[in-house]
N, C-alpha and C positions, 0 to 999 in steps of 0.2 A: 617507514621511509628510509631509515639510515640503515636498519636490515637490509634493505633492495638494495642502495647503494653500495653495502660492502661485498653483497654479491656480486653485481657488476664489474667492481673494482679489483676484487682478490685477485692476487698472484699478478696484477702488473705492478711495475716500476710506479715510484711515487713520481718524476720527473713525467712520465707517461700520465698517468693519473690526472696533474696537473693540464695536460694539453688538451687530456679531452673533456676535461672539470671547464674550461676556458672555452673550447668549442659549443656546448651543449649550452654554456652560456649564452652566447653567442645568438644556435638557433631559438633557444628560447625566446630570448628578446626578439627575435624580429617573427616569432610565432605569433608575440602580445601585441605586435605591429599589426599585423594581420587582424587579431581579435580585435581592435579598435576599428579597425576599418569597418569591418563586419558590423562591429556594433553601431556606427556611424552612419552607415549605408542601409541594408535590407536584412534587418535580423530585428525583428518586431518583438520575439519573446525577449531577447536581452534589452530590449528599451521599453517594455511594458515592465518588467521585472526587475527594478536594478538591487534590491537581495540575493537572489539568486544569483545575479550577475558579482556581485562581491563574495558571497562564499564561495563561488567555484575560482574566482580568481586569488582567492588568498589561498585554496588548497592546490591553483596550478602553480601559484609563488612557494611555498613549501615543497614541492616535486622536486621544483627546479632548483632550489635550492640544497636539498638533497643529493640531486645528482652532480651539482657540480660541487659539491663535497668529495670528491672520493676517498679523501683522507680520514678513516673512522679511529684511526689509533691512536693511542697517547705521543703527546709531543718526544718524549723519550725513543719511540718508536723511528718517528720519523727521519729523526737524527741519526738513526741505525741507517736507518733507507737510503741518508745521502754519501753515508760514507758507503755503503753497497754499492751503490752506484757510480761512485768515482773510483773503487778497486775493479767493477764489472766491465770498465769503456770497454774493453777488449771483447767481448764475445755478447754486445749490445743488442745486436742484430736477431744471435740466434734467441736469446729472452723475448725480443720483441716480437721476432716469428711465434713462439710458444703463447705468448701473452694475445696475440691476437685471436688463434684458436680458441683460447680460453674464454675472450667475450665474443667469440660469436656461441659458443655453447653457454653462456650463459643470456646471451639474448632470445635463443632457442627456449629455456625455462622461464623466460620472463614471459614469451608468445603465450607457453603453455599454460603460467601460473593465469593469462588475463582470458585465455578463452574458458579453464575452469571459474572464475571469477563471472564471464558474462552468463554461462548457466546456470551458475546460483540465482544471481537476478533471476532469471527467467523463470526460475522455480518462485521463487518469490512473487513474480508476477502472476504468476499460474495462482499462488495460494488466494491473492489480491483478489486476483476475478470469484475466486469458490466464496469467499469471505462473502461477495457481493451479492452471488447470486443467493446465499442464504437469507440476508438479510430482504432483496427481493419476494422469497418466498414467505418470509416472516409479515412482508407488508399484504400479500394477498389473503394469508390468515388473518390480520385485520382486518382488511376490507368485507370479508367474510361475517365477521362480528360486527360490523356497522350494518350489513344488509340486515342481517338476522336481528339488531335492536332496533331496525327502520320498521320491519314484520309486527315485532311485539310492539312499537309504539300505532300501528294499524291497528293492530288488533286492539289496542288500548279504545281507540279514538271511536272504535265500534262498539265495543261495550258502554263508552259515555256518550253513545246517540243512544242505544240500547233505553239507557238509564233516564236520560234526557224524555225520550218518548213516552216510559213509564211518569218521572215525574208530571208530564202532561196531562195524563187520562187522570193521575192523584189529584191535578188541579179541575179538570172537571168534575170530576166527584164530589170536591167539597163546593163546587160552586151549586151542583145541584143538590147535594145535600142542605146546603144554605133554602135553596127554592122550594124545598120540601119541608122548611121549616115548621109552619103551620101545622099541616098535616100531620107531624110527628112530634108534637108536643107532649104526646103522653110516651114517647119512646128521648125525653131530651138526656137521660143519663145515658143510653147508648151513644146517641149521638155525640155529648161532648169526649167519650173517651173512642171513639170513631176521630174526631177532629184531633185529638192528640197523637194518636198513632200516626195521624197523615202527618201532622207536623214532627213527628221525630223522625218518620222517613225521608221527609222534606229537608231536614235537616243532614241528616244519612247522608243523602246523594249530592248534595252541597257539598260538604268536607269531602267524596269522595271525587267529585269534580274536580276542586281544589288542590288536590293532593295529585290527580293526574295530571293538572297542568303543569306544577312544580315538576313531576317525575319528569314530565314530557322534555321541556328547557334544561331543566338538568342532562339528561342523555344526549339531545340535540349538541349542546354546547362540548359534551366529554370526547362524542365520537369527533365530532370537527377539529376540535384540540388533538387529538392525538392524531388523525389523519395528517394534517400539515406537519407536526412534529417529525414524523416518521419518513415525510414526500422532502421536507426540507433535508434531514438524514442523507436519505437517500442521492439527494442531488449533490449534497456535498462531498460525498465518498465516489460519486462519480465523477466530478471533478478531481479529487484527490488522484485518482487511478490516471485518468488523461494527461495529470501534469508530470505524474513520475515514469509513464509510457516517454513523453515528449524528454525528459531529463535522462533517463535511459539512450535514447536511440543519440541525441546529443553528446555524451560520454563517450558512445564507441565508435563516432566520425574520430572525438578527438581522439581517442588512444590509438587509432588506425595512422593521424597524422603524425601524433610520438615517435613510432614504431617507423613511422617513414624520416622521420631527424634524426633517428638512433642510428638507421643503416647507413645516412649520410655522413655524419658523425665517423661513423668505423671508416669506413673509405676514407676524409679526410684525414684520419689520424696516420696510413700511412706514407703520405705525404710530407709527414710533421716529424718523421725519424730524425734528418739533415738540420732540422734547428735542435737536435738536442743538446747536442756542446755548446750552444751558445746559448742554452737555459739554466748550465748549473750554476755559473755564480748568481743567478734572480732563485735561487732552491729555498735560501734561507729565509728570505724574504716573505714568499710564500706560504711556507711553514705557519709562518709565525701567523699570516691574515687569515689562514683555513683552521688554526686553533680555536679563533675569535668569532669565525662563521659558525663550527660544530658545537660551540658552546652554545650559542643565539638558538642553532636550529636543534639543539636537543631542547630547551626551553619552550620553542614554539612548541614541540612534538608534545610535549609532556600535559600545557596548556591544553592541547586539543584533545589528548586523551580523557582529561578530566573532564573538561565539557561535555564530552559522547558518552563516557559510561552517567555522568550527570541528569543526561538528558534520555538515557533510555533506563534508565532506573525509574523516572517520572512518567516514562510511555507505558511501562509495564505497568504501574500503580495504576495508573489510569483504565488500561484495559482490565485488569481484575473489580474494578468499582462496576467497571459497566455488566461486566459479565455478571454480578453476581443481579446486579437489576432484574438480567435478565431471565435469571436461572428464578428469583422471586417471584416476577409475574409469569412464569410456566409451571409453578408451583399455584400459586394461588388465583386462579381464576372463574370460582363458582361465588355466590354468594354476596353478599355487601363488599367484602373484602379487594372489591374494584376501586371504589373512591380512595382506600389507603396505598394501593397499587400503583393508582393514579398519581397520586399525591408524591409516591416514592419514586418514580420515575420520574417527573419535574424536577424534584429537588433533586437526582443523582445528575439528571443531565443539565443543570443550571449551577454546575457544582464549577469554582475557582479556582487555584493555585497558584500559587506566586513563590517562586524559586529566585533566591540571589539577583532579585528589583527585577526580577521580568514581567513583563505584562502577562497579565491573569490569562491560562489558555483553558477550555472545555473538555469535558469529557470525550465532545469531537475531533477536539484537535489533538486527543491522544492517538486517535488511528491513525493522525497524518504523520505523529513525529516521527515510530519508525520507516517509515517510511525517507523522510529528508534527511532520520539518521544516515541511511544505508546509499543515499544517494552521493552524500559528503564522503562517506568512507572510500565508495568506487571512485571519487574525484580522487580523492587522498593516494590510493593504491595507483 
């Protein structure tokens, strides 16, 4: 921000500097006139949203702040400036012809610096959608692996009718074995190790019953779990994209209105030539209140810097955690090795952090920071 502004500002008179540091004040404040009203009246996302609605207003108080700074040099400097200015009255006009051309070429590179600035976004939003639609077709590979453990648990449930119907006819057997008693009492050693067999198979199909039903509820319960896991995912990143479309298209109404205060701004300034003799004795005075501002607003700048690389230092952590989740269950997918898959994906995506007393965010709410990262930053710019 104070980069912008000493672009802005180069090579005019600090007396100059001043009137249109006072101006842009000026529009500013009755821009925040406007945002209030707005927000007062018919603008639903800034009264469902009031976070939103204070980070974008403390990064448009920081702008404004900046710009009506123009004064980015050492107070030694300044003091240079005014006595330049009081050896200069004489040839005032031609400076101030010269200084004008200079901000409108530099208004020209500010145009250009924010339309390369809105194609970045938009490449950013391009990557957003690819991200989504990946993870889209990640979910139809699941669904794919549900149908296909729906098959084998059929196929299961055929085999223990199968089994079921066998144990049946074993129960007739021995019952008519039983009724055949009599009769084969000279065969009773066959017979009791006949009755054993049936009862070990009897037993056999039991535990294997058993064991199918566990399998059965165990699968039912894994695939459900992870469907919803992945359907909730998925809703949240759709959301996530919605809000930073809506936050985007928002940003560039407002830099289109900036851009309309700025050109107003230049027009009024030359109108403001004829009060200049009667600004120098208020010069010093001046001075001295935009020292005590560029101190304030290097501190804010410095505060926010720390914040953002802070906060995308934790977005990257977080997206490398998920990634590798990811990369482990496309590595290991055959064999027993699903319930520990299973088990590692819960724990990655149930996983906390708490940075400098914040409240704990998710492994999902790592995809959204960059994102509100870069939202602040286009307010900031």
């Amino acid at each position: 921000n104070e980069g912008a502004a000493g672009e802005v500002t180069s090579g005019v008179p600090s007396a100059v500097g001043k009137s249109l540091g006072a101006e842009l004040m000026h529009a500013t404040q009755g821009q925040r006139g406007s945002e209030k009203n707005e927000e007062d009246g018919a603008s639903p996302t800034w009264k469902t949203n009031p976070h939103r609605r204070s980070i974008l207003a403390s990064d448009a108080d920081t702008l404004t702040r900046s710009l009506a700074n123009p004064a980015t040099s050492t107070f030694q400097e300044l003091q240079e400036a005014v006595a330049r200015l009081q050896k200069e009255n004489t040839d005032m006009c031609q400076q101030l012809s010269d200084s004008q051309r200079d901000l409108i070429a530099k208004k020209q590179a500010l145009e250009a610096k924010t339309t390369e600035e809105h194609q970045r976004l938009s490449l950013d939003l391009v990557t957003a959608q690819r991200e989504l639609v990946e993870l889209r077709s990640q979910l139809e590979v699941l669904q794919t692996q549900y149908d296909q453990a729906l098959l084998d648990l059929e196929n299961g449930e055929h085999t223990l009718g199968v089994t079921q119907q066998q144990l049946q006819l074993a129960r007739q057997d021995l019952v008519q074995l039983e009724k055949n008693q009599v009769n084969l009492r000279t065969n009773q050693t066959l017979e009791a190790q006949t009755k054993a067999d049936l009862v070990s198979q009897y037993n056999l199909v039991d535990r294997m019953t058993r064991g199918l039903t566990t399998r059965q509820e165990s699968l039912n319960q894994r695939c459900q779990t992870l469907y919803t896991t992945y359907q909730k995912r998925l809703d949240h990143l759709t959301t996530c994209l919605d809000s930073y479309v809506d936050q985007l298209v928002h940003l560039s109404h407002k830099l289109g209105e900036q851009r309309t205060q700025h050109v107003a701004t230049l027009r009024t300034h030359t109108l403001r030539i004829t009060e200049l003799e009667e600004a120098n004795h208020q010069l010093t005075d001046r001075v001295r209140s935009l020292d005590k501002e560029a101190q304030s607003s290097a501190t804010a700048l410095s505060q926010l810097q720390s914040t953002l690389q802070r906060e995308m230092g934790l977005s990257e952590s977080k997206i490398a955690q998920l990634r590798a989740v990811v990369t482990k269950y496309e590595n290991e997918k055959d064999g027993d090795s699903t319930s520990d898959l299973w088990q590692s994906i819960l724990s990655a995506s149930e996983t906390e952090t708490r940075v400098d007393g914040d409240e704990p965010q998710s492994l999902l709410g790592a995809l959204e920071s960059p994102m509100t990262t870069q939202s602040r930053g286009l307010a900031a710019t």
